[in-house]
N, C-alpha and C positions, 0 to 999 in steps of 0.2 A: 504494500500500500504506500504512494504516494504522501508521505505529509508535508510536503512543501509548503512554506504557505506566499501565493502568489502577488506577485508584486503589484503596485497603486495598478499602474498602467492595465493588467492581465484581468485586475478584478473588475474595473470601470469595464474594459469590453464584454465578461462575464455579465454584467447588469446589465449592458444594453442589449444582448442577445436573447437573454430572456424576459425583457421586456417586449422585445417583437416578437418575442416567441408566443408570446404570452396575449397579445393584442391581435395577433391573429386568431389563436384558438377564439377570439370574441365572434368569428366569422364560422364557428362549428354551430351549429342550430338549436343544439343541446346546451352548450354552455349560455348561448343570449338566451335562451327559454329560462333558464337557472335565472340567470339574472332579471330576467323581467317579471318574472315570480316571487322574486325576493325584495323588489320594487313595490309591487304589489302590496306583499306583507308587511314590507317597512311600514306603509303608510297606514293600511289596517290596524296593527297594531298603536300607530299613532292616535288615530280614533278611537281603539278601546280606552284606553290610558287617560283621555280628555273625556269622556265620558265613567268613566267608574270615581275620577277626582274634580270632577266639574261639581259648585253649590249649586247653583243655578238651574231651577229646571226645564227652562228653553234650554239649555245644551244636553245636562245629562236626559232628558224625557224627548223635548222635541226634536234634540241635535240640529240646534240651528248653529252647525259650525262647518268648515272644513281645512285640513291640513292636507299640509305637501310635501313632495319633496321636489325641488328647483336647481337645474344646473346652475353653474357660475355666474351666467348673464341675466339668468332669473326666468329662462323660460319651462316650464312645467314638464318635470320627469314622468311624475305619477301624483294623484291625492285620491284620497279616500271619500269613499262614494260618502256624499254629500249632497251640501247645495250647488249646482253645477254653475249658478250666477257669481259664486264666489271666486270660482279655478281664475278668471281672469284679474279678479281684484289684489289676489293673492298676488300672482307675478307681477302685476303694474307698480305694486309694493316695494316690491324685493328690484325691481328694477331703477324706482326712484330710492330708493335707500344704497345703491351702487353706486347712481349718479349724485347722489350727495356726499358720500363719504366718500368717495372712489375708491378703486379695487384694495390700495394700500393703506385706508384707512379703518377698513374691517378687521378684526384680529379674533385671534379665536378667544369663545368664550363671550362675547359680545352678543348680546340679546337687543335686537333694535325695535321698536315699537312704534306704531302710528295708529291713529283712525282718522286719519288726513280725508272728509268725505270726497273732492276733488280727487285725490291721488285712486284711491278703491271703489270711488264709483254709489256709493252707499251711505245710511248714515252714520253718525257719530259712535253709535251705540256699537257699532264692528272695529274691535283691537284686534291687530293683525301683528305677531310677535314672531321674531327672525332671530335664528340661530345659524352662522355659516359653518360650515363641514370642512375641515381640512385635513388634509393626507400629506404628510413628508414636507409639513409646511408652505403647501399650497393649496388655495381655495379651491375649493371643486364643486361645492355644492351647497344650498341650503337647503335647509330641516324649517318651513313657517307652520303656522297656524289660524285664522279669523275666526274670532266666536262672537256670538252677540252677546253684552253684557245687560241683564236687567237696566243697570240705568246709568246713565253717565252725565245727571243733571239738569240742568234746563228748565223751557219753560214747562210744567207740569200739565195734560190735559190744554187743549183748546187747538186752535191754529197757529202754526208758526210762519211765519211770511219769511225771515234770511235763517245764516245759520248760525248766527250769534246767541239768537234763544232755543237752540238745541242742544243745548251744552257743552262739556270739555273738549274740546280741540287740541289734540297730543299733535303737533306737529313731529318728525321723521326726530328719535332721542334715544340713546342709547340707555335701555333699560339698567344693563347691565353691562359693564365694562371690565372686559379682559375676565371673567368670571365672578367680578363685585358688582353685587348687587347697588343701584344707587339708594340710598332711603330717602334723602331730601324728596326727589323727586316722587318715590311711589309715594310719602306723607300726600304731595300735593296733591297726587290724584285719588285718594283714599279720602280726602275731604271733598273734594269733588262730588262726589256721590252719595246717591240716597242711602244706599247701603252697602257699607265698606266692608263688611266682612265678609257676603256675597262675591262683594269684588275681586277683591283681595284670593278669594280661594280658588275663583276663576282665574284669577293671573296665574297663583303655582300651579294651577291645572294647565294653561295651555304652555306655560312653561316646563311641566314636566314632560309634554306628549312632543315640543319638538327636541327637548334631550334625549327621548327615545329616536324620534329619525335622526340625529344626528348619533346618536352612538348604536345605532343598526346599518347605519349607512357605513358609520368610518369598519366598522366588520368585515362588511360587503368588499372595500375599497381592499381591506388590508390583506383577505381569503385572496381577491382575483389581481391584483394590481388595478391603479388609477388608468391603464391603460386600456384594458379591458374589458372594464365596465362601461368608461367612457365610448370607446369603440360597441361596447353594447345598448349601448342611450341612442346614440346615432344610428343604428339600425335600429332601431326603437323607431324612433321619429322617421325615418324614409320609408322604413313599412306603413306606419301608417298612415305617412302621406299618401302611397299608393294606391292603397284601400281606399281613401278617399275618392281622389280621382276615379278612379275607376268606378267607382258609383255618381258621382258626377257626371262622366261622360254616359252613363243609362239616361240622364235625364234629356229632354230636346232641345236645344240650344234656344234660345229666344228671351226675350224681354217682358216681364211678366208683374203684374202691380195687383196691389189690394190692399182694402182701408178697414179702418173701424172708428169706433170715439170711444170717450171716457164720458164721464155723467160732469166732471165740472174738476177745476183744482183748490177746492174748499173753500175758496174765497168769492169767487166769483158764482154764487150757487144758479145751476140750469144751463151756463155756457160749457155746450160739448168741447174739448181738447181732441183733435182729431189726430190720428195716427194713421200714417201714411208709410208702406215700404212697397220698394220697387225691386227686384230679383234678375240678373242678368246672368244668362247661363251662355257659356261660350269654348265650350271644348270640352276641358277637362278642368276648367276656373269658375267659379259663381262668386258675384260681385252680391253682395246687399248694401242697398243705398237707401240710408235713412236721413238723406236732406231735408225731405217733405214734412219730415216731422212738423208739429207743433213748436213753434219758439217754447222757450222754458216760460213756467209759471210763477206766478204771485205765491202760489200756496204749497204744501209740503212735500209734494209727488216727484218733482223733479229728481232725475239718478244721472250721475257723472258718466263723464264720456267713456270709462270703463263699463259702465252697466251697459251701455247701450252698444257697445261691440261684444261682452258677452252674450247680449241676450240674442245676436246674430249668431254668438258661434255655438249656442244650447240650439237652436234652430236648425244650422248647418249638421252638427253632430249627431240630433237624431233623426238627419235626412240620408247622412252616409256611415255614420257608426256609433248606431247606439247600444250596442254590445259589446265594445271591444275595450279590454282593461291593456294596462292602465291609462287611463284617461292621458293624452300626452300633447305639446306644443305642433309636434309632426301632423297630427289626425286635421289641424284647420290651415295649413300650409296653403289649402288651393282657394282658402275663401279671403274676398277683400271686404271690407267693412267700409262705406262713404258715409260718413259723420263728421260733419261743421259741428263746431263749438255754439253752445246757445242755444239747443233744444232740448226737452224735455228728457232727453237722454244722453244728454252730453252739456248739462248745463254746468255754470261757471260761477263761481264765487259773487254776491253771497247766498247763491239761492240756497232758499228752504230746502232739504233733504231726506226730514223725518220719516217719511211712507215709499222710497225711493224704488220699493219692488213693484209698484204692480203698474206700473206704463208698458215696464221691458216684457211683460209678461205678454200683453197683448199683441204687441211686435213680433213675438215666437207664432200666436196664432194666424197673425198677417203672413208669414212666409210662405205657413202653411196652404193659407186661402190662396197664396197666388200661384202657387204651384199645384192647384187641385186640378185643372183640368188635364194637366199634361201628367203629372204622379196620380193616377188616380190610387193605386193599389201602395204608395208611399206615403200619405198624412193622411190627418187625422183632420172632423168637425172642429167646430169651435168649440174651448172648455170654458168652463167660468170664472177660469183666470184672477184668482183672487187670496186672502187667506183666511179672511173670514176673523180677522183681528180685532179685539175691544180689550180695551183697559180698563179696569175697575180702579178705584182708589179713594182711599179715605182715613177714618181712625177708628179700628174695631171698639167696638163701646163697648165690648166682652174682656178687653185685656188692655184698652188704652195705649193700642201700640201703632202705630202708621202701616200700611200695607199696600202694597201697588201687585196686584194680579191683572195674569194677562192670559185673554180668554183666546186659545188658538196657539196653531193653523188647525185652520178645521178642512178636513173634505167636503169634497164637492164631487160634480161629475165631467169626465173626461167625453169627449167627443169621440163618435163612432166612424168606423173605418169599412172602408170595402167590404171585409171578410167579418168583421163581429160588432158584436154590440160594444160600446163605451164601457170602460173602467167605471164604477161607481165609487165614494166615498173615498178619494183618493187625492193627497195634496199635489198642489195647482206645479204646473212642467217645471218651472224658474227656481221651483224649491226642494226639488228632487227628493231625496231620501230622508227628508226631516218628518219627525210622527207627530201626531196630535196625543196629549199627556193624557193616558184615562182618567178616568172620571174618578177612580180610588185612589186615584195621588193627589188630585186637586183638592179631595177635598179632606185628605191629611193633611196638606201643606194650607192650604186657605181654609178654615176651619168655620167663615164666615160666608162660606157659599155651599150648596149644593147643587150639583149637576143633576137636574129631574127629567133631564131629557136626552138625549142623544141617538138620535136612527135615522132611517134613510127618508126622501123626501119626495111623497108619492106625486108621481105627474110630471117631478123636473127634468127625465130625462127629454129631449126633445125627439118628435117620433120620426120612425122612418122604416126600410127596410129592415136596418141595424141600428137600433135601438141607444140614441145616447144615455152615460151613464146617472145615474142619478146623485143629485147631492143629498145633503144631509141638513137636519135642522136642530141647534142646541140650544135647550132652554137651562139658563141657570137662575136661582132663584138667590136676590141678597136678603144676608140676618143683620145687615148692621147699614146704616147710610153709607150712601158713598156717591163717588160720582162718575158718569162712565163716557168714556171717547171710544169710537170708533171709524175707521178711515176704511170704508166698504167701497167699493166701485163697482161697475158693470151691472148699475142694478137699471140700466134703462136699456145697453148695447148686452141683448139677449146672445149666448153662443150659440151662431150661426149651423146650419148643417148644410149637406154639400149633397150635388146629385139628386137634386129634391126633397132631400131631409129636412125635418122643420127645427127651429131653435128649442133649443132647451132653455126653463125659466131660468130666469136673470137671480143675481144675489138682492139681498134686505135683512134687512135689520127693525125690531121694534121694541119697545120694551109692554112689560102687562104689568097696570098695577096692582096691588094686591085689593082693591076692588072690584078687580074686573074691565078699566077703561083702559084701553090702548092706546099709543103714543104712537107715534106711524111718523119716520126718516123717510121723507122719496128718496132721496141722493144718497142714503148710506152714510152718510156722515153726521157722526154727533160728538158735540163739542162740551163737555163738563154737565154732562146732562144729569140733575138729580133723582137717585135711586134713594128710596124710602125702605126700611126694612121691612122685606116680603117682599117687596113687587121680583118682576124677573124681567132679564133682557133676551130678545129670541133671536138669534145671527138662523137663517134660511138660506143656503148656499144652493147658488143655482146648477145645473144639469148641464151635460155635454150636448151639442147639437148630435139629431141622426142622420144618419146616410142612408139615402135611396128612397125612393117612392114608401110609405107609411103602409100602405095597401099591398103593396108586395109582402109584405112580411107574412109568414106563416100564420091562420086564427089558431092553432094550438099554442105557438111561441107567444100570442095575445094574451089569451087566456091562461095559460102559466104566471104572464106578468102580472094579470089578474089576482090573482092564487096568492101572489108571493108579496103583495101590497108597493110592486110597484108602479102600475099604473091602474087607475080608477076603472070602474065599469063605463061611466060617462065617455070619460077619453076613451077606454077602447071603441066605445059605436063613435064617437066625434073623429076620434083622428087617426083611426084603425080603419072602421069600416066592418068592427067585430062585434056581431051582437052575443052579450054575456049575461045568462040569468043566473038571476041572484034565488036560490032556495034555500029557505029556511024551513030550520025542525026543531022548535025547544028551542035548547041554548046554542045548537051549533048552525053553521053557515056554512053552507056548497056554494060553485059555482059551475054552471053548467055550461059547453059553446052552443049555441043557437045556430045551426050550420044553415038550414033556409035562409033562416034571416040575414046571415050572415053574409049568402048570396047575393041574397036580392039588392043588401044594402051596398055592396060593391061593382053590381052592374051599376047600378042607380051612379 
């Protein structure tokens, strides 16, 4: 046996040899599989980790969060299925936090933080916390996180016009430096807020989940070399560019437009906000151009120019790969985004921000509409595009303590496609994987409300061949005064159906007082509205539009819907064409199909 031990020169060639040794194997199929599986996992496991140590139960219950992991330049390796509106605020982050520090002034152990709503697109309430990755002392990677915090100040309940009254504005700061935490500044932001221990436990939370992808990642780096992984990122990203493409070019090339409106920007109540996108397909590239938009508003809706090329590439995504893990920068390579600064989705300093999701939302259903006649077997009806959000708040007179409950996302119904009926009870596309908190945690945690209602919502889906999905309707009842906001939309621009499918109802809101007289919102929007203990508020989430003729659809698939409460016996003879009799015996209730009738009334 040789024990030499070989000289500077012999071992520096030794490393570089197995460095390309090594950067090749990245091109064996097995080894990228390895690695884009472990991509995967990194970021799962980041999700679990932010969810078992998150206070807050919009993140641990609704998971209104998502983490990543980001190359150098900050564009998206992989994150964890989430809210898909977020994957792009996350990178615009991590990209203005480069261009601020630049490259050699990130160092490891540095935790940087923002909820800049210009830079992420969103509002104040999303801290977006950056951990960089480094290997043999060079950056290679970040490990972030965006979660929504319960609260971060402001003005409390009503309308916000700039975003001065939406509260703390963390401009681009380094939380943590070289591994020291800063405490000046977390003090500052811990009085900030309504409730800091909340806060606070939410920071070590998304703090602990991007120390998990950064020390699963530097693993990764250390098992394969920086060469190999890297080299396995990048065929990461040109596969999936492919894949895109290539489902692109299935579509027909041409220029393609479709609109909708909103109910009003809370300020101006009755004036529609119209949304406008146009869709240009030309090879194996599709351009979405949202110039048309509406200028930005008065009131809290407006979402930054990041929201508004998200909510193009959630659209693009699930036109050409809405399967394919992990979600990566490569997969929108062939889509261009046209967005002028100063609309409703790319608005600019100091618009309002607070409701900032639900414009982009309707834009994803726009794409869809204009791409119906040429995709017909590729999207989907109009959904009801919303999340069915209220705030409660006030001062339990049972403990004398302050309490801000927040009612949602709730489901609703998704719009029906060629081949099936709509998804029922299902949150709105923009919000992906985030749940609605059952009803036995609310009301362990808010001990001043009961959930006396929660189920599906007969007649909302809109009819057709293929049947849109149906929403849902939650009534919760208050024990203590309080007062309630709500920022509801689309309760007038009903989700459309396509191919002769009829809309599905629109969303609403009302409250019932504990006498029995109802308070009735047209617009969806209520501004510090007083709730008396007893009364209840009822969020009604509207239905997905159907596809196809309502009278093609099968009378047994009627009469099942019948059966199953969810659609009426009325609606079935009105917008079926299905006569359904009702027999009764004692206490129980059949229903029968009337197949004559059900003839005659469909010649007719």
């Amino acid at each position: 046996m040789d024990t030499t031990t070989p000289a500077a020169g012999d071992t520096a060639a030794a490393s570089d040899a197995t460095a390309a040794a090594t950067a090749t194997a990245a091109t064996d199929p097995i080894t990228a599989e390895i690695i884009r599986a472990c991509l995967v996992s990194i970021t799962d496991e980041m999700k679990t980790n932010l969810m078992r140590t998150a206070y807050n139960l919009i993140i641990y219950e609704a998971q209104d969060f998502t983490v990543g992991l980001f190359d150098a330049n900050g564009d998206t390796i992989s994150v964890g299925l989430g809210l898909p509106m977020f994957v792009g605020g996350l990178s615009d982050a991590i990209k203005a936090k480069i261009a601020f520090y630049g490259p050699d002034g990130i160092k490891p152990g540095d935790i940087l933080l923002t909820n800049d709503a210009y830079i992420m697109g969103s509002h104040l309430n999303h801290m977006i916390f950056t951990l960089p990755v480094f290997h043999e002392g060079r950056l290679v990677a970040f490990a972030a996180s965006m979660a929504h915090w319960l609260d971060v100040g402001g003005l409390l309940g009503g309308t916000t016009t700039d975003i001065f009254a939406e509260g703390l504005q963390i401009p681009i700061v380094k939380l943590f430096k070289e591994g020291v935490q800063d405490d000046e500044l977390t003090r500052l932001i811990a009085t900030n807020v309504r409730f800091p221990d909340l806060a606070m436990g939410d920071l070590r939370a998304q703090v602990a989940a991007i120390r998990t992808g950064e020390s699963r990642m530097r693993a990764l780096l250390e098992r394969y070399g920086a060469d190999t992984v890297q080299a396995g990122i990048t065929g990461l990203f040109d596969h999936s560019e492919e894949l895109a493409r290539q489902a692109v070019r299935a579509i027909p090339d041409g220029d393609y437009r479709a609109e909708a409106y909103m109910d009003d920007d809370g300020v101006h109540t009755g004036t529609p906000v119209p949304i406008r996108v146009r869709v240009v397909v030309d090879g194996d590239r599709m351009t979405i151009d949202l110039s048309e938009m509406s200028p930005q508003v008065a009131g809290y809706f407006n979402s930054g120019a990041t929201a508004g090329r998200s909510a193009a590439q959630v659209a693009f995504t699930c036109l050409t790969s809405p399967d394919r893990r992990p979600i990566n920068t490569g997969a929108v390579r062939p889509l261009e985004v046209v967005l002028p600064p100063g609309t409703v989705v790319s608005a600019t300093k100091p618009a309002a921000m607070r409701w900032w999701m639900t414009y982009p939302m309707t834009v994803v259903d726009c794409v869809f509409k204009a791409l119906a006649d040429v995709l017909p077997d590729g999207v989907v009806a109009g959904h009801y595009a919303d999340l069915g959000m209220t705030m409660s708040y006030g001062v339990d007179e049972a403990t004398g303590r302050f309490f801000q409950f927040l009612g949602g996302p709730q489901g609703g119904g998704w719009g029906a496609t060629s081949r099936a009926d709509g998804q029922s009870a299902t949150i709105c596309i923009n919000d992906g994987d985030t749940h609605n908190a059952p009803a036995e945690v609310i009301e362990s945690k808010y001990p001043m409300v009961t959930v006396e209602e929660y189920g599906l919502r007969e007649d909302s889906g809109g009819p057709g061949r293929h049947r849109g999905g149906l929403g849902t309707r939650m009534r919760v009842r208050m024990h203590t005064a309080a007062r309630l906001d709500s920022w509801i939309e689309r309760t007038s621009c009903a989700p459309w159906g396509l191919a002769g499918g009829r809309p599905g109802l629109p969303n609403g809101i009302h409250i019932e007082r504990a006498d029995g007289e109802p308070v009735t919102f047209p617009n969806g929007k209520v501004g510090r509205a007083e709730i008396n203990a007893g009364d209840c508020h009822v969020v009604e989430l509207g239905g997905g539009g159907g596809y196809g003729d309502p009278y093609e659809r099968p009378a047994g698939r009627v009469l099942a819907d019948v059966r199953a409460g969810y659609v009426s016996v009325a609606s079935a003879r009105e917008a079926y064409g299905v006569v359904v009799v009702v027999e009764e015996d004692g206490d129980s209730v059949s229903f029968r199909l009337d197949e004559p009738g059900t003839a005659l009334l469909r010649q007719r």
